[in-house]
N, C-alpha and C positions, 0 to 999 in steps of 0.2 A: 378332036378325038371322039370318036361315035361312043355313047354309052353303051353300057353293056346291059347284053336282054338279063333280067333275074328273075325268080321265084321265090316267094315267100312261103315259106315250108313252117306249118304251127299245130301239133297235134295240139288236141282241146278233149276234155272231160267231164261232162256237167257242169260246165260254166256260165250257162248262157250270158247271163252279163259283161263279164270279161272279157268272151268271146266279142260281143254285139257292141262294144268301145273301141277294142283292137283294131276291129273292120273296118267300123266308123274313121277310124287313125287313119288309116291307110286309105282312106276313100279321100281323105280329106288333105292327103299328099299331091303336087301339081303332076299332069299326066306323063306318064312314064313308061314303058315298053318292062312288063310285068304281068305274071299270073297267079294268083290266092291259090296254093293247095292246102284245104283244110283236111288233117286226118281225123274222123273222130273214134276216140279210144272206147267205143261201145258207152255211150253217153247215151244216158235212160230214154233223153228225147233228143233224136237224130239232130246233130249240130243243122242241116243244110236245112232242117225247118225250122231252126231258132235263128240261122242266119238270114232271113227272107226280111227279115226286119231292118236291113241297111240296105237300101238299094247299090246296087253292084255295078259300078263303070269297069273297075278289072276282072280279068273274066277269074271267073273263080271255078275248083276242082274239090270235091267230097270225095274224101277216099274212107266210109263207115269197116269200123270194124266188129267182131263179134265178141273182141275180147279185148283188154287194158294190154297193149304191146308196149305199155311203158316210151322211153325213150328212141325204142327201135322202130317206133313209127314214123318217125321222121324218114327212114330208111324208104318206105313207098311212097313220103313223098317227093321225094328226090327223081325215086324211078318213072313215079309219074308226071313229072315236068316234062315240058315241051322239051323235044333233043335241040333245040333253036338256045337254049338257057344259058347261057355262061356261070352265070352265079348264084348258088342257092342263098336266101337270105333266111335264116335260121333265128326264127320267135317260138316265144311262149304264146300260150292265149290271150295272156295279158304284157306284152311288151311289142313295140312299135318303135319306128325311125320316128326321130322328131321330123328333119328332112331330110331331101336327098342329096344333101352335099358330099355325101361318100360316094354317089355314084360312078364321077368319075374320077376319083381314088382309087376304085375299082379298076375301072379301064386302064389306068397307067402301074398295076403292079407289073411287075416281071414274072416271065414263066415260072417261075419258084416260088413263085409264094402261092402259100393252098390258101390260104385260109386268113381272112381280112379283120382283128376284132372292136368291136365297138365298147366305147367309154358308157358304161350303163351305169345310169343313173334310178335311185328310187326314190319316186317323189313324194311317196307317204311317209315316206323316212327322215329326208333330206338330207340323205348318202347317196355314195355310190353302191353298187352290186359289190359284195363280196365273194372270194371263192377265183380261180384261175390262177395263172402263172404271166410272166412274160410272152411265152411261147403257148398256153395252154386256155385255150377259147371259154367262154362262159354260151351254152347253149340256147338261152336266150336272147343272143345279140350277136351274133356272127356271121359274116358271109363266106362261103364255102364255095370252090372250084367244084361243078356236078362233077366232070371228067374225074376229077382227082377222087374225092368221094365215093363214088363208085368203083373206081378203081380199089381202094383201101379196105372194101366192104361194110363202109358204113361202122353205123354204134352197134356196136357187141348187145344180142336181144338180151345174154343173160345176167347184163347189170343193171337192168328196169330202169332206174335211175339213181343220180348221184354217183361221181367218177366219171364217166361213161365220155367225157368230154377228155378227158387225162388217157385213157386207152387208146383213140381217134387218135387223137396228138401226137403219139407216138407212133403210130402206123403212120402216120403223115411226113413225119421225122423221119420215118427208116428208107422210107421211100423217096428220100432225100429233099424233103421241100421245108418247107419253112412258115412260120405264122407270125404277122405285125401286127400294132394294135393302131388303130386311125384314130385321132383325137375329134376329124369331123365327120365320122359314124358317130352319132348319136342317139343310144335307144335308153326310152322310160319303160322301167318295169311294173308295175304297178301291182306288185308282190303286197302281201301284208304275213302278218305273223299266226292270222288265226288259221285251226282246223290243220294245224303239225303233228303227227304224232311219232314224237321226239325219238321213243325208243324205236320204232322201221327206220326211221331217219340214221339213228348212231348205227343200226345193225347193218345198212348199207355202207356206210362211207365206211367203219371197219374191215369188211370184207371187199368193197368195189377198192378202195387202196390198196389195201393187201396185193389183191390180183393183179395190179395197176403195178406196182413194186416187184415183186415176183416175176413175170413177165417182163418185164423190162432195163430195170438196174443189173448193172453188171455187177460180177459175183460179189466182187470187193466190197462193195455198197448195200447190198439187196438184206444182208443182216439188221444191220444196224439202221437200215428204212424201215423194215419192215417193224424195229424197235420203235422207232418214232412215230410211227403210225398208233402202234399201241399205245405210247406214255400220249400223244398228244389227243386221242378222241377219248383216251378214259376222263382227261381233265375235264374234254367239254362235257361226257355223258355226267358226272359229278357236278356239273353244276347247271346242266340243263334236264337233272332229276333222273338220268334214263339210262341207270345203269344195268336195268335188265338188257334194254337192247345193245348196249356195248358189248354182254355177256354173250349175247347168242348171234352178236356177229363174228365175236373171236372164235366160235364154238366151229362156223360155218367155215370162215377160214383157216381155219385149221382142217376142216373134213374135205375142203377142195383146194388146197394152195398146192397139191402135189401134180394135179391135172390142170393146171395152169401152163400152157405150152410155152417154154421160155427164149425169147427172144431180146438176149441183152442187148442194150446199147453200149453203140461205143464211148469213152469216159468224154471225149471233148465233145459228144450229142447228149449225154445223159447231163453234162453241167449246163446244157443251153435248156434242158428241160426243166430241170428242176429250180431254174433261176440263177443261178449260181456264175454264170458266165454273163449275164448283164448285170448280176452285182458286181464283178469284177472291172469288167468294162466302167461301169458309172464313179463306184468308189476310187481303184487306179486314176482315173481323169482328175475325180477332183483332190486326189494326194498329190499329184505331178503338178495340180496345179496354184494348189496354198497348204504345202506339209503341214499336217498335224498329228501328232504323236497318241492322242486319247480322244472316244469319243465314248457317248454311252445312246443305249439303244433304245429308241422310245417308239409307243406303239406296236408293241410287237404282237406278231400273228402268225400266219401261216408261210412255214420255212425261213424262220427268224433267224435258224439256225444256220444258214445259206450266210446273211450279211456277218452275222458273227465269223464266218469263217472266212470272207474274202477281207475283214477288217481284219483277221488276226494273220492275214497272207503278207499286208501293207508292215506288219508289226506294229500294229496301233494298240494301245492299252485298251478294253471296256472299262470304265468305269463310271459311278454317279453322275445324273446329268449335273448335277453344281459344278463338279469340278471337268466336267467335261469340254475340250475345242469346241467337237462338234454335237450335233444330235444326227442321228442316226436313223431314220423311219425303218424297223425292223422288223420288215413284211415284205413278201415279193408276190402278197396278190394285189394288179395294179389299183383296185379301185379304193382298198383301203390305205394304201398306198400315197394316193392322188387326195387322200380326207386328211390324213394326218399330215400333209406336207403343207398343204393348203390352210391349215388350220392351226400350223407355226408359223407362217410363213413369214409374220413379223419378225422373227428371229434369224438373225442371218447366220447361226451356227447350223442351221437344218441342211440335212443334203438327204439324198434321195438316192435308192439302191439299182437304180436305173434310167438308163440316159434318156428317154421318152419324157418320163417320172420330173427329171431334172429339168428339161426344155421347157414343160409345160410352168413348173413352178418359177423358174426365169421370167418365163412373159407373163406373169400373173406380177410377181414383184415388180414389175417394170411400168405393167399399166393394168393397177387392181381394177381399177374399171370397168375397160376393158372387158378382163379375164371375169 
């Protein structure tokens, strides 16, 4: 099966070193039928004279701009890929394939699927990437159909960033396609923690959800998300100090949640979004296939409240992990997901809220080595 041609699409911001690793990364992948669009988001000193410092075997593409397009700059470089491109491959400045064993992953999905995600790892961390869904890409590691892409109109310019991957997702969805996660895409992120400021940070996910919700969840649902949204970014803004900007993202969403054009989904595409239909799928498999009456839910995170609801579907008790069958990983973003299953994994009461999730933890207990 012939590989498929791709592009590597990475706005960059005053990074030069991130940048000039990244390159390096990629330079340093065996040769491959690819092109570097680097966008630069009006970086003090133009990326294309910071990047002269990695000599270039892929041909590379500077798309400068005059101003910080946030997220949406990805969107030119899409448009300026070669039309020869099959698949945009979608980085940060600072995240990279380890190799190209997804390549032809790539080549054998089916028409339907947009959007291919990768297991992202941070190695200054030693996690994985948090943040995504079953169905919902992390925009540092994902390969994206251009046609489709294009077609969908790209990331929304007016959520700069954070969310903005959750919006896609759902145009991607309505338009009937679908997104998987490849366990041999493999990308390091090389994220750290400094130079966050916490409060633009809460003020975006409050408001980029919000819109994210609003737009999307059908009627039934779109209250009590929109509630959840709230009760869960005020916890984090309380304990990551930043409850001003919690404040003046509520403030914002509220002054534009009415001009949010609404496009609900429908309930059996809105449970495959939200997670909720591969908790179902993973938990059902493993009830049918050794009954257990009580579990309690450990690790929990982002849309905990998803496994809590397909365990309370089975009629299984929550209760304390002591007295509990099983343990439950109670998070349906994969990569925290994939740290808490792996990190019980001696425990044969753990199960996993998705059947990917579950596969991988299988061959892990089978040959820790290995894995």
């Amino acid at each position: 099966m012939k590989a498929p041609r791709i592009a590597y699409v990475l706005p960059t911001r005053d990074r030069a070193d991130r940048l000039l690793h990244t390159l390096a990364q990629l330079e340093s992948l065996p040769a491959h039928d690819s092109q570097v669009i680097i966008v630069d988001n009006a970086s003090t000193i133009p990326a294309s004279r910071v990047a002269g410092e990695v000599p270039a075997r892929l041909p590379r593409v500077f798309l400068r701009q005059e101003q910080n397009l946030g997220a949406a700059a990805r969107n030119l470089g899409v448009q300026a890929a070669d039309r020869s491109v099959d698949w945009i491959v979608m980085l940060d400045d600072d995240s990279s394939p380890r190799s190209l064993d997804f390549l032809p992953r790539l080549a054998a999905q089916p028409a339907d699927v947009a959007a291919v995600m990768a297991d992202i790892f941070l190695p200054r961390f030693g996690t994985r990437e948090a943040g995504g869904l079953p169905e919902v890409f992390i925009g540092c590691g994902v390969a994206i159909r251009r046609d489709v892409f294009l077609h969908a109109g790209g990331y929304d310019h007016a959520f700069n960033y954070y969310a903005e991957e959750y919006d896609l997702a759902a145009k991607l969805m309505l338009n009937g396609l679908r997104m998987v996660f490849e366990p041999a895409f493999v990308v390091d992120h090389m994220k750290d923690a400094g130079n966050r400021d916490m409060n633009t940070i809460l003020a975006r996910l409050v408001r980029n959800n919000g819109w994210v919700m609003q737009r999307y969840a059908p009627e039934i649902e779109r209250r009590a998300e929109l509630r959840e949204i709230r009760t869960r970014y005020r916890a984090i803004a309380r304990k990551e100090h930043a409850m001003r900007g919690f404040a003046e993202g509520l403030v914002e969403l509220r002054r534009t949640i009415r001009s949010q054009v609404r496009r609900p989904m429908r309930r059996a595409m809105f449970d495959r979004f939200t997670g909720l239909a591969a908790a179902r799928d993973a938990l059902d498999l493993a009830h049918r296939t050794s009954r257990f009456s009580s579990a309690a839910l450990v690790a929990p995170g982002k849309n905990a409240g998803v496994v809590r609801r397909a365990l309370e579907e089975l009629g299984v008790s929550i209760v304390d992990e002591p007295r509990a069958e099983r343990l439950v990983v109670a998070t349906m973003s994969p990569g925290p997901m994939l740290d808490a299953a792996f990190a019980r994994a001696s425990d044969p009461r753990v199960l996993t809220p998705w059947l990917i999730a579950s596969s991988m933890l299988a061959r892990r207990s089978a040959d820790p080595i290995a894995a």
